[in-house]
C-alpha positions in Angstrom: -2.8 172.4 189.7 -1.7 174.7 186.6 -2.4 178.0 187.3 -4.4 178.3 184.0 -6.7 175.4 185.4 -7.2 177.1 188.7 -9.2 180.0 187.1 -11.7 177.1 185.9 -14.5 177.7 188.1 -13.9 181.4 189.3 -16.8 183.8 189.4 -19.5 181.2 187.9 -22.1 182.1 190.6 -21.7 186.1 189.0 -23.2 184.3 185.9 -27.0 184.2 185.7 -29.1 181.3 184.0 -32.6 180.4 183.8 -34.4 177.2 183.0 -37.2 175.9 182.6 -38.5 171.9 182.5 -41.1 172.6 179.2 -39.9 175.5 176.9 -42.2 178.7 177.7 -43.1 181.6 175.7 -41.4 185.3 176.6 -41.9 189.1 174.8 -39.7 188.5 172.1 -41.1 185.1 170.4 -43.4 185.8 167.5 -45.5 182.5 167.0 -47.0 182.5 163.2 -47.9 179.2 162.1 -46.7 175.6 162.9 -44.6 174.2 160.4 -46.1 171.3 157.9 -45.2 167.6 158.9 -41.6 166.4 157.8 -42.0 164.6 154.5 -41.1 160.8 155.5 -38.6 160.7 152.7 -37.0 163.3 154.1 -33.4 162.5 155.0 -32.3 165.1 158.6 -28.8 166.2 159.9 -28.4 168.2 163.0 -26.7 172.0 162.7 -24.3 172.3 165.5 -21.4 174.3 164.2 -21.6 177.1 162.1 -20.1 175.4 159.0 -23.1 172.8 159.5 -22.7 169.2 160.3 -19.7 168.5 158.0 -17.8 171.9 159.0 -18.3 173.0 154.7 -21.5 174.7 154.7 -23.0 171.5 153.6 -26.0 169.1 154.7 -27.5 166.1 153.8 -31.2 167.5 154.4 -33.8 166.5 151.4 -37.4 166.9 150.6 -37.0 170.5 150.7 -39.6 172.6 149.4 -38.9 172.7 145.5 -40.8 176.0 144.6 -41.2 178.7 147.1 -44.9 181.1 147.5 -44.4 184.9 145.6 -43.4 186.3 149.4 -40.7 183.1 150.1 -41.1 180.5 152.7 -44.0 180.8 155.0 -42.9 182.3 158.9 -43.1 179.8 161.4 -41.4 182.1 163.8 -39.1 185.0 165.2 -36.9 186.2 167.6 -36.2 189.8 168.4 -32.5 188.9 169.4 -29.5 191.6 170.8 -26.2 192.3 168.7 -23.8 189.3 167.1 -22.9 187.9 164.2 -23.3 184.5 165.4 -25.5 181.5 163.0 -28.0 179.6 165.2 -26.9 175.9 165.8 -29.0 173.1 166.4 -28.5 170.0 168.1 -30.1 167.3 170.8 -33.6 168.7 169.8 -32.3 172.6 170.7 -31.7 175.2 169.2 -29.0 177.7 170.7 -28.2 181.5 169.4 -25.1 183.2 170.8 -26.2 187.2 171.0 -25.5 190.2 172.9 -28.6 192.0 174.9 -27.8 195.1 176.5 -24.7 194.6 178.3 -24.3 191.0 178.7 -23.7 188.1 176.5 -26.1 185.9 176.4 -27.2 182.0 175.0 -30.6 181.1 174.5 -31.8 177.8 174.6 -34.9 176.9 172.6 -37.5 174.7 171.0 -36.8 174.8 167.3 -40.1 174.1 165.7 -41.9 176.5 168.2 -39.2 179.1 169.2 -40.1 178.7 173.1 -37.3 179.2 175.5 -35.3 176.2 177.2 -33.5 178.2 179.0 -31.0 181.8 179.1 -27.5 182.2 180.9 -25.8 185.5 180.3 -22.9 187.7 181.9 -21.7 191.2 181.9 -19.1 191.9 178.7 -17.6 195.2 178.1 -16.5 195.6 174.5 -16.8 198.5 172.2 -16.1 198.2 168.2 -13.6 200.6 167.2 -14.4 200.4 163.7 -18.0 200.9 164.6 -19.4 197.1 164.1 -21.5 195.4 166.6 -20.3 194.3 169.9 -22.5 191.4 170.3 -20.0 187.9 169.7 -18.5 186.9 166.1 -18.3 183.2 167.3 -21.4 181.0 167.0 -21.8 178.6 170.0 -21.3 175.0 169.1 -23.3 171.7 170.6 -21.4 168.3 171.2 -22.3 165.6 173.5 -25.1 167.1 175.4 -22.8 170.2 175.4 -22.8 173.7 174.6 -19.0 175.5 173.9 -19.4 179.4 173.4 -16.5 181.6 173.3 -17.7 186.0 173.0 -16.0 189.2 171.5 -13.7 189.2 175.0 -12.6 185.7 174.4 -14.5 184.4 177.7 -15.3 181.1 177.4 -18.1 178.7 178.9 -19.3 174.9 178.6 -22.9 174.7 179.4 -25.2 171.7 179.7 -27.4 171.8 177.0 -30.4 170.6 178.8 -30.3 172.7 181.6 -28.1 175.9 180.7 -25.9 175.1 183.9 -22.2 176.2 183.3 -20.0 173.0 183.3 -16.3 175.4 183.2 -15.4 178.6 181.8 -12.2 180.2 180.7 -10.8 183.8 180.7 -8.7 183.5 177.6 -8.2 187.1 177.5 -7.1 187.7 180.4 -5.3 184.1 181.4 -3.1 183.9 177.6 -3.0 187.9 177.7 -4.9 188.2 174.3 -4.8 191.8 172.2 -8.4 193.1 171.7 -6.9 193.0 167.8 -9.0 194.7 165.1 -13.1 193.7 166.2 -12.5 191.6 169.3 -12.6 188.0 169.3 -14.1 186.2 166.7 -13.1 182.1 166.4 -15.6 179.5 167.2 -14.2 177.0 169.1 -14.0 173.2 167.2 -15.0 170.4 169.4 -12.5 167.1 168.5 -13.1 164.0 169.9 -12.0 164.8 173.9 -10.6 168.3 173.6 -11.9 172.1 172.2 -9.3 173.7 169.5 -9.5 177.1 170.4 -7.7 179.5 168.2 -6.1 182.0 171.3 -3.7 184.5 169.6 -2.1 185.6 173.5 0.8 187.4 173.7 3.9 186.6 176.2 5.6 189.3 178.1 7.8 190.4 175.4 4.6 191.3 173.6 5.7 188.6 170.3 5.5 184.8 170.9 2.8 183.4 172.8 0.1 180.8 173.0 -1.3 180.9 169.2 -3.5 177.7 169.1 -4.6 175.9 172.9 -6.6 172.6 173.2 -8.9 172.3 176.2 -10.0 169.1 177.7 -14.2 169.1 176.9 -15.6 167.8 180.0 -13.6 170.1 182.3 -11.9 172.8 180.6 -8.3 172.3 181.4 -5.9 173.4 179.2 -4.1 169.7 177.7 -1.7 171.5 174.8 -0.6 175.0 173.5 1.3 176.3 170.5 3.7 178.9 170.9 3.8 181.5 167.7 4.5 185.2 166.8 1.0 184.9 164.5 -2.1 185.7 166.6 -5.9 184.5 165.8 -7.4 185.7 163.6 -11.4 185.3 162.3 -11.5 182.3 160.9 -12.2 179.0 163.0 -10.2 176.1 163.0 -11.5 172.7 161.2 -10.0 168.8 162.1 -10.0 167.3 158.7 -8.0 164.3 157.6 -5.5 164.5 155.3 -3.0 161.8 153.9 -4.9 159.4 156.4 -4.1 162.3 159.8 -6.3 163.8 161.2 -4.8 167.7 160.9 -6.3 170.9 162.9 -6.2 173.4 159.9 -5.7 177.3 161.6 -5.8 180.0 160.0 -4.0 183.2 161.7 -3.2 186.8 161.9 -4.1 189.1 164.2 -3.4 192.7 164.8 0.5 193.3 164.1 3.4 195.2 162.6 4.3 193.9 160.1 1.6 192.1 159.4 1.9 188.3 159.1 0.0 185.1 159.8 -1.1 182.2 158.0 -2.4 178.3 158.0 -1.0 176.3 160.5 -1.3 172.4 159.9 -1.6 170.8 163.6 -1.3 167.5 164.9 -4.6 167.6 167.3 -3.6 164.9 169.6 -0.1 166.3 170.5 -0.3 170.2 169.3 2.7 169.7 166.9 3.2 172.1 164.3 3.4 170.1 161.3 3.5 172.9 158.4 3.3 176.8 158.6 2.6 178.2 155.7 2.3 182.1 155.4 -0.3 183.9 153.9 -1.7 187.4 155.0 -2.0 190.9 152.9 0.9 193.1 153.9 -1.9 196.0 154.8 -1.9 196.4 158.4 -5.5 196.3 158.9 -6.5 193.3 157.4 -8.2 190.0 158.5 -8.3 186.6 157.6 -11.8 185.1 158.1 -12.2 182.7 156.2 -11.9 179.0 157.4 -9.8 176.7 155.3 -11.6 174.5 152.3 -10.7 170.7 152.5 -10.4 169.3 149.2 -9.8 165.3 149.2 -7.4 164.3 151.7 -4.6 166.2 150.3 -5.6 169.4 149.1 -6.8 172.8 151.2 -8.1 176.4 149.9 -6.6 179.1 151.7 -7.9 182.5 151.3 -8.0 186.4 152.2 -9.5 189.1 150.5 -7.3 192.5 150.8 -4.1 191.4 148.5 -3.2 187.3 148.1 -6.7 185.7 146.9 -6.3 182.5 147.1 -4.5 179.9 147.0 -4.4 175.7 146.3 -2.0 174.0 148.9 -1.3 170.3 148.1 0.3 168.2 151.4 2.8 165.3 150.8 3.1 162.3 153.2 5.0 164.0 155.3 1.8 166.8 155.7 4.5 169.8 154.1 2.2 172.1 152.0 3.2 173.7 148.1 1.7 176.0 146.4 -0.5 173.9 143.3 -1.9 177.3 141.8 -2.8 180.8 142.9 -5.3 183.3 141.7 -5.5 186.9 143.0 -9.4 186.7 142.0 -10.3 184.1 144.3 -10.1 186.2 147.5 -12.7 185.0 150.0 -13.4 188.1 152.6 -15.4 185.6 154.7 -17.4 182.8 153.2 -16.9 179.4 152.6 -17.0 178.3 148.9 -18.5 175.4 147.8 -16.3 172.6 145.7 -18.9 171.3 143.5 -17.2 168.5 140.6 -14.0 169.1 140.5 -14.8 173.2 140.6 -15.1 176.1 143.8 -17.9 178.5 143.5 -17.8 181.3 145.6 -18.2 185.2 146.1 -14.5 186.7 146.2 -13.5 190.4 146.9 -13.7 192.7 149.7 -16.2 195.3 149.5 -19.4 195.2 148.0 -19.2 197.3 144.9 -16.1 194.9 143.9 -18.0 191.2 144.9 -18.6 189.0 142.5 -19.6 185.3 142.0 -16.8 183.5 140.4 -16.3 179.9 139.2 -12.4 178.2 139.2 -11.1 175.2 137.8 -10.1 173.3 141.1 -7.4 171.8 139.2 -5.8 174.6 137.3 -6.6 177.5 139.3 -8.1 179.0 135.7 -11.2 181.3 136.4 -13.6 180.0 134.1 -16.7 182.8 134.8 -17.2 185.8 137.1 -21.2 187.0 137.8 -22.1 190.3 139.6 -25.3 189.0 140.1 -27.1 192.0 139.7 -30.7 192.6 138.9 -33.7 194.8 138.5 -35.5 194.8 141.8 -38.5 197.3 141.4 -36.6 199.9 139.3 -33.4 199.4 141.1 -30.2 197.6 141.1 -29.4 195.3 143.6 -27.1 192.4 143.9 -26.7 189.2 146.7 -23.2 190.9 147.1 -21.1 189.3 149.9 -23.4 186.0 149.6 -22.7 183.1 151.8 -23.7 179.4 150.4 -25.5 176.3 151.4 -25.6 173.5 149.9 -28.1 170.7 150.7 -28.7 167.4 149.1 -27.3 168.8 145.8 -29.7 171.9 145.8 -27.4 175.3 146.7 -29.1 178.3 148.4 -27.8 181.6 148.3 -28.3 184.8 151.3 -27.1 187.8 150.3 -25.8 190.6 152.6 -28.9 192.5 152.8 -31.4 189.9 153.3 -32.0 188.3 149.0 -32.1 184.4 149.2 -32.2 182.8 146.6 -31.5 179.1 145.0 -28.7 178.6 142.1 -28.1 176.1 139.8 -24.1 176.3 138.9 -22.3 174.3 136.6 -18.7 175.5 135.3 -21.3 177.1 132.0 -22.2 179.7 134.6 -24.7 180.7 137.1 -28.7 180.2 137.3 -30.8 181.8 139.4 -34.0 179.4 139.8 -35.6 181.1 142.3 -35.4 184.6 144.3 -36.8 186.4 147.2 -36.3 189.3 150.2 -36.6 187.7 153.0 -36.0 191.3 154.7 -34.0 194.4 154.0 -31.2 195.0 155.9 -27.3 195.2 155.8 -24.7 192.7 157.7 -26.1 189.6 157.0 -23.2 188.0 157.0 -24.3 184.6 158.8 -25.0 181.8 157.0 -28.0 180.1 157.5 -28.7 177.4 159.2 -31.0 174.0 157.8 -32.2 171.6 160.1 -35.2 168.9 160.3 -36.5 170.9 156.7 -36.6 174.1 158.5 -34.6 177.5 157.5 -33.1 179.3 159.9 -31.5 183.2 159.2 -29.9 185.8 161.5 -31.1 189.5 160.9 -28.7 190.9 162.1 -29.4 194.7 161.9 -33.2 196.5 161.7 -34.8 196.2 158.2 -35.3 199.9 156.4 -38.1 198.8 155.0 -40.4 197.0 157.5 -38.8 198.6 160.7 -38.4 195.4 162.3 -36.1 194.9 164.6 -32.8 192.3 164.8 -34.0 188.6 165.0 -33.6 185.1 164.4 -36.3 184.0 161.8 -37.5 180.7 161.2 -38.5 179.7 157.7 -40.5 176.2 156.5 -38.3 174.9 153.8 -40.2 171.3 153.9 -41.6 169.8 150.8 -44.6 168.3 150.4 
């Protein structure tokens, strides 16, 4: 048995999980008001990645609620939740949020119209930001076949049953592939391909350079199948399997913590773990981070993207899957969110910090910026702004969440931005998770305490179902 392998099953029982037959209520469920029926136009998709069902920050959901009340979508429920960054993801009639509670990272399993609890599993984790951020988990869990796949900020990894909560396997990744705490722990969700997990590693070897970069885990019982060997560690974007030229590719993006600093998109043959293009792109700034997941355009062209220096950048692959540069623009640097390619054009919020965000529209084509928005507006005698937004787009209708709590709805076309509809759904920094749409129903991670209300962290659950 690899050594790796033997580690599967190690310490389980020092894991703790609860479950119950019929979801029950607990302390930190707020219960307002059942949500109206489903509309029985209404087209559904389940949630159970991050990126949504097509890994874009796209759905097909319709017969969504077209105008919203003065105070924005009425409650149906909320969560007082612990530290993370992770988006709620929905699948098999669950819902699962990935969060931090004290001093153990922990999943919660529950009934997505109602909020009642499934089930909990959690464990001890010992992490401390350096830079001050949260230490609950960057990653979002992810549901596949009546599974859950969750991977924290100390890169430990577990497969649960979704029904029940019971761990299936679990990996050590930090300690097993010898993995660098790097800038704000570990951040990649994990992307379920047909038999196997992609897991975006970033270990070091002995001689502290090459080491196991990228690792594919068999799904059903956790044993390691392939690895890639590479100086660039992981970074905070996630990998995506998309097709291109007829492949099917896994698209990495990399980086890590290192001097000089380096990293980039690996293109990745998910069956075999071959490297079949590297393609460097990372700021030269030492403290920097990639975070954004590749865009898939067609089935020969990717967005790749960082914030601090490059921007971004239009690769186009031959037959032979070998990237070149089709156009770059310095503008177009995404810190962390995905843009939307809407007819022939990307919209998205490029720059690093919030005074320098803005909303900008580029010629997909070209690589020519054709309009830049701040987005700011009068909000009670002040100036405020969605800032670093993150998109949705469902059934042609794009919704917008700013980083401290505006949602609004957009109509873009390459004449420029229109805001059709606004409202604060709180008031609170780092909300930097993109929502989640499932079955007509809005979900959004608040992820610090709003100044204005007082209330707590939480998962809140919106009605977004039309009449």
């Amino acid at each position: 048995m690899c050594p790796r392998f033997a580690t599967l099953f190690l310490a389980v029982s020092a894991c703790a999980f609860c479950s119950a037959a019929e979801p029950v209520a607990y302390p930190e469920l707020n219960f307002h008001a059942p949500p109206k029926p489903l509309p029985s136009r209404a087209r559904t998709e389940e949630w159970p990645h991050f990126l949504g069902p097509h890994h874009n920050a796209t759905t097909n959901e319709s017969e969504l609620l077209a105008r919203w009340p003065a105070g924005g979508p009425r409650l149906v429920w909320e969560m007082a939740t612990g530290e993370g960054y992770a988006c709620p993801v929905l699948g098999g009639g669950r819902l699962v949020y990935f969060h931090r509670v004290g001093g153990k990272e922990t999943l919660d399993c529950l009934d997505p119209e109602t909020g009642r609890r499934f089930w909990r599993f959690d464990y001890p984790v010992e992490y401390e930001d350096r830079y001050g951020f949260s230490a609950g988990p960057r990653s979002s869990a992810v549901i596949e076949g009546g599974r859950v796949y969750a991977a924290g900020v100390t890169a430990m990894m577990h497969c649960l049953d979704l029904e029940t909560g019971r761990v299936l396997w679990r990996r050590d990744l930090m300690t097993e592939f010898k993995i660098p705490q790097y800038f704000f722990g570990y951040g990649p969700t994990p992307f379920v391909w047909q038999d196997r997990v992609i897991v975006t590693v970033g270990g070091k070897a002995k001689d502290g350079v090459r080491g196991t970069c990228v690792a594919a885990l068999d799904k059903l019982t956790g044993k390691t199948l392939w690895e890639v060997e590479d100086s660039w560690g992981a970074d905070y974007a996630s990998p995506v399997v998309a097709k291109l030229r007829g492949r099917d590719v896994a698209l990495v993006m990399t980086g890590g913590e290192s001097r000089p600093s380096d990293g980039g998109l690996l293109t990745i043959d998910p069956q075999t773990g071959k490297v079949l293009d590297r393609f460097p792109w990372r700021a030269r700034a030492y403290e920097s981070a990639t975070a954004a997941t590749p865009v898939v355009i067609g089935e020969r062209r990717v967005l790749v993207s960082e914030c601090y220096e490059k921007g971004g950048t239009l690769l186009e692959f031959d037959e032979q899957l070998k990237s070149r540069q089709v156009w770059t623009e310095r503008g177009f640097g995404q810190h962390f969110m995905m843009p939307l390619f809407i007819d022939g054009h990307l919209y998205g919020f490029a720059g690093r910090n919030p005074p320098d965000t803005e909303f900008k529209c580029v010629n997909v084509e070209t690589g020519k910026m054709i309009w830049s928005d701040d987005t700011r507006w009068d909000e009670n005698g002040r100036v405020s702004s969605f800032f670093r937004a993150t998109l949705l787009q469902a059934a042609g209708r794009v919704f917008c969440l700013g980083e401290d709590g505006l949602f609004g709805e957009f109509g873009l076309t390459p004449k420029g931005l229109v805001v059709r509809q606004r409202v604060r759904l709180f008031a609170a920094q780092s909300a930097w998770t993109l929502p989640a749409i499932h079955r007509g129903l809005l979900y959004v991670a608040q992820n610090e305490r709003d100044v204005r209300s007082g209330k707590p962290r939480r998962v809140i659950c919106f009605d977004l179902r039309g009449e």
